[in-house]
N, C-alpha and C positions, 0 to 999 in steps of 0.2 A: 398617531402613535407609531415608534420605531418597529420595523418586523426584521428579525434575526435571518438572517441567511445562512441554514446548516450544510453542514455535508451530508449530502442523501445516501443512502446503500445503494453502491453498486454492484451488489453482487453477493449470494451467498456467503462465501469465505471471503470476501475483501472488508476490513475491521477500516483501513486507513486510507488515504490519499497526501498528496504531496500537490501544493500548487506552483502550476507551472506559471500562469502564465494572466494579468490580470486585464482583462480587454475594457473595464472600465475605469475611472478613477473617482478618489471622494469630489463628491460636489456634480459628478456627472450625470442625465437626467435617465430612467433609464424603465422602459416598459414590461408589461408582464410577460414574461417566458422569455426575456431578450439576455441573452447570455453573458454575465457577469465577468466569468473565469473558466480557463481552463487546468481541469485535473489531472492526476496522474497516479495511476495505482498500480499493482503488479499483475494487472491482466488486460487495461482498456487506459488509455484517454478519453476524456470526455470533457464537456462544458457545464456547467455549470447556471442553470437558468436565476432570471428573476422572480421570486412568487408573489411580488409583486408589483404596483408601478409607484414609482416616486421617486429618491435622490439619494446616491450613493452618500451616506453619512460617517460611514467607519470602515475600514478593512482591517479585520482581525488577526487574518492571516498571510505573511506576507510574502512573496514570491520563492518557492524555493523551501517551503512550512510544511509540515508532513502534519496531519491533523486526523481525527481519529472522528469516526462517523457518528455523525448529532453534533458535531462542536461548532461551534459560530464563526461565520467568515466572514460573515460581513453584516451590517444594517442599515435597512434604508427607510426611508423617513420620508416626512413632507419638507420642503424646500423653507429653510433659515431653523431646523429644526435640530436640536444640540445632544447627542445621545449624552453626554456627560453635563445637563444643565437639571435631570430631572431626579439623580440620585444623592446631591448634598442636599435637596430640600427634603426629601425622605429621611434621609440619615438625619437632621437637624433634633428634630423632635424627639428623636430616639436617644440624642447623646443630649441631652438637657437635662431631661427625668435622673440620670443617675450623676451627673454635676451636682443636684440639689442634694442627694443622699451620703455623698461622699462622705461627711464626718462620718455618719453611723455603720457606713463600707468599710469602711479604713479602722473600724474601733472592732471590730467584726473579726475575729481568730480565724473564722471558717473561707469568707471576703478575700483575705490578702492571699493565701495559696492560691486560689482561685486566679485571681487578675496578675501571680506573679511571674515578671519578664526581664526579671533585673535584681541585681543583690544593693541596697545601700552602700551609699560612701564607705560604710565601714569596710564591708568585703572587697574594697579595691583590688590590696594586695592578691587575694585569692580568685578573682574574674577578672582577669585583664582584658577583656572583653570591651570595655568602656563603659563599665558602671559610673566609675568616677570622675570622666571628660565633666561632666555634666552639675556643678554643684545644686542644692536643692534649694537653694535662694538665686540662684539664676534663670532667669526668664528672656534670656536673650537667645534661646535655642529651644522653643515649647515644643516642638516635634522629640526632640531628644529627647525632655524631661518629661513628656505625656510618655512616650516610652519605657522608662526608665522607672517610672512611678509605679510603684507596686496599686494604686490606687487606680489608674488608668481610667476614671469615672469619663475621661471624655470623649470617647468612644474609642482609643486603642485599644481596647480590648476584644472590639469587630473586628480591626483591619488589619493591626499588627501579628496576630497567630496566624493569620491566613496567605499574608505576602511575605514575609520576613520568619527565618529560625528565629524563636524564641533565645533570649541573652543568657540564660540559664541551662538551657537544655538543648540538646539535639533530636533533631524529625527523623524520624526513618523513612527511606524512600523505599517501597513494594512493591512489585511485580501485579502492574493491575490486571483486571480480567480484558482478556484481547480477542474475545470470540466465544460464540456461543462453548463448542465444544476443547476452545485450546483450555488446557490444564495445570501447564505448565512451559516454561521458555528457556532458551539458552543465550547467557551472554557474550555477544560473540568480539564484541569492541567496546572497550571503556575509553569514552572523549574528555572527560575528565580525570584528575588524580588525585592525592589527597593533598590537601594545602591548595588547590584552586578555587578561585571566587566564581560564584554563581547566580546567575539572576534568576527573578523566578520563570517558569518553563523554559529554562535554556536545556537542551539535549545535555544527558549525562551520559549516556550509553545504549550499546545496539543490541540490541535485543532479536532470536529470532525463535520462529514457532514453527509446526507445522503447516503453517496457514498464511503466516505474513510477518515480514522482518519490519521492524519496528524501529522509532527513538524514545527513548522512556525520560520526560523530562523531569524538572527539579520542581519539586512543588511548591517549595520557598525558595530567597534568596537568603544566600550565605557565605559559608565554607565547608568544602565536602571536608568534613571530618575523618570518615573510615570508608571504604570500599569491601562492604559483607560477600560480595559474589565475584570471584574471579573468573578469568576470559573463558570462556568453555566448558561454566560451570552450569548445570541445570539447576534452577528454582522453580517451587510450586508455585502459582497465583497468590499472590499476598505474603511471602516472601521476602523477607528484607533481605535490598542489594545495597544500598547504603546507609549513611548518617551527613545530614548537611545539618550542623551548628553556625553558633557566631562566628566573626573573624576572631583570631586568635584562639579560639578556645579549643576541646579534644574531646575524644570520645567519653573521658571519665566524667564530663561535667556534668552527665546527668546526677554522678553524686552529691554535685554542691547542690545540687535543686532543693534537697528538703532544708537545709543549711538557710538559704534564702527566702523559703518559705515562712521557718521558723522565727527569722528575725523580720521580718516584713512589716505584721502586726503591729505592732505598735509605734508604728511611725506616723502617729498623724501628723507633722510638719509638714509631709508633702500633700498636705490638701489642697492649698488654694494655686499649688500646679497646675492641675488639670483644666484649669480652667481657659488656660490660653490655648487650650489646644483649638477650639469650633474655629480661630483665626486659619489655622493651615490647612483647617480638612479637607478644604477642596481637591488638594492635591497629597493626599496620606501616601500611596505608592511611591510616588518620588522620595521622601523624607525616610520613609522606613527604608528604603533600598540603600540610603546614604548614611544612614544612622549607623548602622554598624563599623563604616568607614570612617567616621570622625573619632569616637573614642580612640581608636587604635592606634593613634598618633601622640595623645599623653603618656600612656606605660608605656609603649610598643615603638617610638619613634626611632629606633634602628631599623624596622621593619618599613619597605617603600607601599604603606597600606595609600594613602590615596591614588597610587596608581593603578594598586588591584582594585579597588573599591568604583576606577571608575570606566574597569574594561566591560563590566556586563550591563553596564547601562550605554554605552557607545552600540553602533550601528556591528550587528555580528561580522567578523571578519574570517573570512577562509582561510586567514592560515590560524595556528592554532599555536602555545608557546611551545610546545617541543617542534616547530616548524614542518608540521606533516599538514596537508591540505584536507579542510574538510568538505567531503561531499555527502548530501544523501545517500541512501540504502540503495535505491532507484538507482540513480546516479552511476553509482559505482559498480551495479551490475551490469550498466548497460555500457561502460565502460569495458570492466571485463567479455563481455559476449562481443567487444567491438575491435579487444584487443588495443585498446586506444591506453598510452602510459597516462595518468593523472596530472605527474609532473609536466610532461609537453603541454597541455591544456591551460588555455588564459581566461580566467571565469570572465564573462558577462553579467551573472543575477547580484545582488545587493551584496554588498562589501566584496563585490571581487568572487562570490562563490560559484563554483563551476555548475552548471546548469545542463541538463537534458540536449539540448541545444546548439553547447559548445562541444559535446561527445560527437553528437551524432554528425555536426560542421568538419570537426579533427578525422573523423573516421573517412567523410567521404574524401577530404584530402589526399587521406593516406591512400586509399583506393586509386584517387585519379596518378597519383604519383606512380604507384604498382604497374597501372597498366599504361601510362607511358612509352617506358622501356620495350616491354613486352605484353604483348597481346593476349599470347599462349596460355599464360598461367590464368588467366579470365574466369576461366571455370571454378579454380578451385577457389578461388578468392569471395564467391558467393555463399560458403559459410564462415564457420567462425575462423579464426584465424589461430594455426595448431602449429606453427611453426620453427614456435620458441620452447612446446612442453616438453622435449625429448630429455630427458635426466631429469625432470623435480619432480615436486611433489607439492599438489595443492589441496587445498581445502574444495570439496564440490562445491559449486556454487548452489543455490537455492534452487531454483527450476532441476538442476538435476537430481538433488536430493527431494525433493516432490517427487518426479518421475519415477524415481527409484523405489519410492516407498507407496504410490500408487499402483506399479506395475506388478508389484512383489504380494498386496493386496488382492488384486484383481485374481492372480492366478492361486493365490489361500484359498480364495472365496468360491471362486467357479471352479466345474470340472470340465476345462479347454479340453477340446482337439478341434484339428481343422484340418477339410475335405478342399483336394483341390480339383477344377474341371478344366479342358483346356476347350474353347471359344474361337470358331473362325468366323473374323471380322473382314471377310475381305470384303462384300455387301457394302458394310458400316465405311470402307476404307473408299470406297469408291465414291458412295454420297459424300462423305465428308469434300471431299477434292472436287465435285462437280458444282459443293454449295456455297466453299468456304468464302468464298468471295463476295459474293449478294450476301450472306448469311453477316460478315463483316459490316457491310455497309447498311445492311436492314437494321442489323437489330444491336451492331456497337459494340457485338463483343466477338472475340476469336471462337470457330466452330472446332472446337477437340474433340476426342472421342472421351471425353469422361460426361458431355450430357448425356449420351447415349446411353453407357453404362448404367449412369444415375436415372434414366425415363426409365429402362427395363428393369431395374432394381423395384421404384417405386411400385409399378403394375405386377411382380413378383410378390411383392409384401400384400396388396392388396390382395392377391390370389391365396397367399400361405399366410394368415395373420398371426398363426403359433409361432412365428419367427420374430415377429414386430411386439415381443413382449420382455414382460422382466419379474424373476420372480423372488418373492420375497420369502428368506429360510424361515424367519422366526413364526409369522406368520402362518407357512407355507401356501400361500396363496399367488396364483400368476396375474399378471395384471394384464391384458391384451390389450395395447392401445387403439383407442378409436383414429387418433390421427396419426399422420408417419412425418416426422420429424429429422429428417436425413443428417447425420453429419459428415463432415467433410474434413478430412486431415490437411493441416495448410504448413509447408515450412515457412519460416517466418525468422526473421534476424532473432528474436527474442524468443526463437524456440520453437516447437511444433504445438500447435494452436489445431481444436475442432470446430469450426464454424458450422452451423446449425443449420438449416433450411427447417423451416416452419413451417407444416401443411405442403409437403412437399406433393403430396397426392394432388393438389389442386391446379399443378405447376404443368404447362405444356415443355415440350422439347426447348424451343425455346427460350419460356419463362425461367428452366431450372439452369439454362447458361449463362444468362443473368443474373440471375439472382448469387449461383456459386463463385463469377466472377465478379463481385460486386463486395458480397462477403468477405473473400479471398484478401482483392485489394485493400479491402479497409483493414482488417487482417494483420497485412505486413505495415500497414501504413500507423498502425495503432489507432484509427477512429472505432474500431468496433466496437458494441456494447454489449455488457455482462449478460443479457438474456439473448444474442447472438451467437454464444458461448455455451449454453446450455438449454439444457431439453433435450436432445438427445435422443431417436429410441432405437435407431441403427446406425451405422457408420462402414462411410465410405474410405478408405486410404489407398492414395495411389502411389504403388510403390516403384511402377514404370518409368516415373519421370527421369530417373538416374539408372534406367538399365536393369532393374530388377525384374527377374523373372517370375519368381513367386517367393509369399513369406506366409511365417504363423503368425497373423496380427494375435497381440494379447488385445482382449477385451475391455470398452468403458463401461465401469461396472454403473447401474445395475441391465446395461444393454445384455440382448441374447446373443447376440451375432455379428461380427465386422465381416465386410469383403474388401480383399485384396484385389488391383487392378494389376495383373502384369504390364511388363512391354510389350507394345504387338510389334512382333519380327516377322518378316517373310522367310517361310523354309518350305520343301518338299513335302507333300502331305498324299494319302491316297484319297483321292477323291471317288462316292461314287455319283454315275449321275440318273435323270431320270428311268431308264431304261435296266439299272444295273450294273450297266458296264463299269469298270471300276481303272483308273487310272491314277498317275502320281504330276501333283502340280503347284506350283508356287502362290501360297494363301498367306494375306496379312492371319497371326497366330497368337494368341495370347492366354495366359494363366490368371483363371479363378479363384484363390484359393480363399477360402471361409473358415474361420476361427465360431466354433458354437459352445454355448453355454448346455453339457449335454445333461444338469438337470431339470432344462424343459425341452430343450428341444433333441432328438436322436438322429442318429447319421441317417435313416431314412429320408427324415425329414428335410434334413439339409440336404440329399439327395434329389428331390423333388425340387425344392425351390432353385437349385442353382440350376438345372435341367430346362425350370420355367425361365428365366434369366437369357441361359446358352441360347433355347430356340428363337426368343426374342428378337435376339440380336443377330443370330445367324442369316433369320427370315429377310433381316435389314428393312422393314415395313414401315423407312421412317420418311418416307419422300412430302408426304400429305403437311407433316410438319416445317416442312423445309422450304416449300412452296408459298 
């Protein structure tokens, strides 16, 4: 039996994925947990396993698909096994029963509204639609006339509402639910217009949320009749942003609907119609997708409908008819953060569309070209590229409107302030330089001083656990965690990312350099995974890395406390030494500063822990580990 391959959650707030990339193909043989595909979302790339073993039989999803979590990628099966051989003999039995009752359906007032998807020959004039292509003694087109038949006894009546706008009426397209807590979305680009043909799930428009930018597809195929939400407009969940009808038809035809209904009834003529239809069922989505493109050629033969009619059944193409290139949401962000123009870019994915791939290929280009010339600018080239902003005005991108409304949150919610201590590392500055070299070759990764930091943070939480907590208003209860779960601020091309250390208490010197460069890397490299990302119950941010001396880190809520890592700079300090004497002398020196949550924790408090911290590191007691 076929087993579905869904999109799994990755992650709290991730609703969607986008496939990048497919590492197996149909017919390919393929074991349990052996990796299918790889994904792409707006916090992790990942793969994709197999949940089972046996033979890729279908890919649902095809390179470059943004798909929404639970929905079907792929199916794999036992070997000569047909996903599409076992559902026309199910449907059989089902579309016979009502072939045999057709007269008394069709004689049935209440029957014909029901099944109706078409006006008769009469209403030609008034549904241009292509009611009329079609006579009712013709049997040389049974797809069109099971269609057409207000009697549909031969199972158009399953498949046609489901793939295709109904010939009478128009569907509303709604604003589905996109996350437990989103409520509501903003349209932020319509990729169709009105008078464009549509197949069914081809992307109509971009959609964005608190939580995750979106493509909201077409539920049937048709003609987007009206556009109900314009660009930047908010709607609630369930929400109508459009109307996809037939071709030719408008928004008003829902008024012919009772019109069609009314004379429906009494046409038993078209009974012994339906009956040719079990001949084409095999393949109903093809025929319904085309059906609406054949009528349009008898009224409407000024109109160049078989060409529309046969650009959504063709392979999707990047450009689009008003000649603007389409990319994913993904895409196009990482485009923007890469400063990479769309236009310079030559897609690689299916019809030509620009791919994750082709950005990130154009970017490093661009880079190698930059520093060609000159060396110097090196530095600054390692973030985003701000070159070009000076006079406009852009829209924020998504990551920064997160940031902005997370940060804005954090500080409603908590009562910040933050205590700073200044830390001589000169100890710490001496081992590191005596180890970093064995330390290199032992253990694979570079000796920094932010393990150090992070060992005496961890043994300071252990010591002060009122800080290793989070407390809940509504409730008012504090939660003290039993493990410490360090995080670690990482810049990253796609932004500032917290990577997690898990049971970080259990972690030697060491293990925690390790493991934070490992994190780090996968990090910027986008292998990391959404529970890498969170848990959270302290956080580390090094703001040193670019020269910073001290900061007020804002808070992840619901953490108590972040530490700030300054620079450690060499300056004059008074020293005193064992005896008292007291002298001035040249100490690596660096800024502590702590951001706390002061409805659990008070400045005492944080007083104490950073104290416990300073000595730590001052002691420099870390040889036994280094050894």
């Amino acid at each position: 039996m076929a087993t579905p391959v869904t999109l799994p959650e990755l992650g709290e707030s991730v609703t969607e994925g986008t496939v990048t990339r497919w590492l197996k193909q149909i017919g390919d043989t393929v074991a349990v947990d052996e990796p299918l595909l790889e994904v792409s979302t707006d916090k992790v790339d990942t793969e994709i396993p197999s949940p089972v073993a046996g033979v890729l039989l279908e890919i649902s999803a095809a390179e470059d698909e943004t798909v929404e979590v639970g929905a079907v990628l792929a199916t794999i099966g036992e070997e000569g096994e047909s996903t599409g051989d076992a559902a026309p003999a199910e449907e059989a039995p089902a579309e016979e029963a009502p072939a045999e009752e057709a007269p008394a359906e069709e004689a049935s007032a209440e029957e014909a509204p029901a099944e109706d998807s078409a006006a008769p020959s009469e209403e030609a004039p008034e549904e241009p639609a292509g009611e009329a292509s079609t006579p009712e003694g013709d049997e040389t087109t049974p797809a069109v006339a099971a269609e057409q038949d207000g009697g549909a006894p031969a199972g158009s009546d399953d498949a046609a509402p489901a793939d295709d706008a109904p010939q009478g009426e128009a569907t509303p397209v709604t604003l589905p639910e996109l996350g437990e807590s989103v409520t509501e979305g903003t349209v932020t680009r319509w990729l169709k217009q009105i008078g464009d043909e549509v197949a069914v799930d081809e992307p109509l428009l971009e959609v964005s949320t608190d939580k995750v930018d979106t493509e909201i597809p077409s539920p049937v195929a048709g003609t987007l009749l009206e556009i109900s939400a314009a660009e930047d407009e908010t709607v609630a969940v369930g929400g109508q942003l459009a109307l996809i009808g037939a071709a030719g038809g408008a928004a008003p035809s829902k008024d012919s609907a009772p019109e069609a209904e009314a004379e429906q009834a009494p046409e038993p003529e078209a009974a012994p119609e339906p009956e040719q239809a079990p001949e084409p069922e095999p393949e109903p989505k093809q025929e319904q997708q085309q059906a609406p493109a054949e009528p349009k050629q008898a009224p409407q033969a000024e109109k160049p409908a078989p060409a529309a009619a046969e650009a959504p059944a063709a392979a999707p193409s990047a450009v689009k008819p008003d000649g603007r290139q389409y990319v994913t949401p993904i895409v196009r962000k990482l485009a923007e953060r890469e400063g990479v123009s769309l236009d310079d870019v030559e897609g690689t994915g299916v019809g030509g569309r620009i791919r994750k791939q082709d950005i990130l290929d154009a970017a490093a280009k661009a880079r190698a070209a930059a520093e060609a010339p000159a060396a110097a600018p090196a530095a600054a080239a390692s973030g985003p590229d701000v070159s070009g902003l000076a006079g406009t005005v852009k829209k924020a991108n998504r990551i920064r409107q997160l940031t902005a409304i997370k940060t804005k949150e954090s500080l409603q919610v908590a009562a910040q302030l933050t205590q700073v201590h200044e830390v001589d590392l000169t100890r710490v500055a001496a081992l590191r330089q005596k180890h970093k070299a064995a330390f290199l070759d032992r253990e694979g990764v570079k000796l920094t001083f932010l393990p150090f930091i992070a060992k005496a943070t961890v043994e300071a939480l252990k010591a002060h656990p009122n800080v290793n907590a989070s407390y809940d208003e509504e409730s008012k209860e504090i939660t003290y965690h039993a493990a410490i779960n360090l995080g670690i601020a990482v810049d990253t091309e796609r932004g500032l990312l917290s990577i997690v250390v898990h049971d970080a208490g259990d972690l030697s010197l060491a293990g925690l350099a390790q493991r934070i460069d490992d994190l780090a890397s996968r990090a910027r490299s986008g292998d990391i995974k959404p529970n890498e990302l969170s848990g959270g119950t302290f956080t580390i941010t090094n703001i040193g890395s670019f020269g910073g001396l001290f900061d007020t880190p804002i808070l992840v809520q619901p953490q108590a406390a972040m530490l700030a890592t300054g620079a450690v700079v060499k300056k004059p300090v008074v020293v005193t030494d064992a005896d008292g004497n007291e002298s001035i002398a040249i100490r690596s020196m660096a800024y502590l500063p702590m951001t706390y949550d002061h409805r659990l924790v008070d400045g005492a408090d944080t007083g104490r822990f950073l104290t416990t911290v300073k000595k730590r590191l001052e002691e420099g007691a870390f040889e036994a580990e280094l050894s």
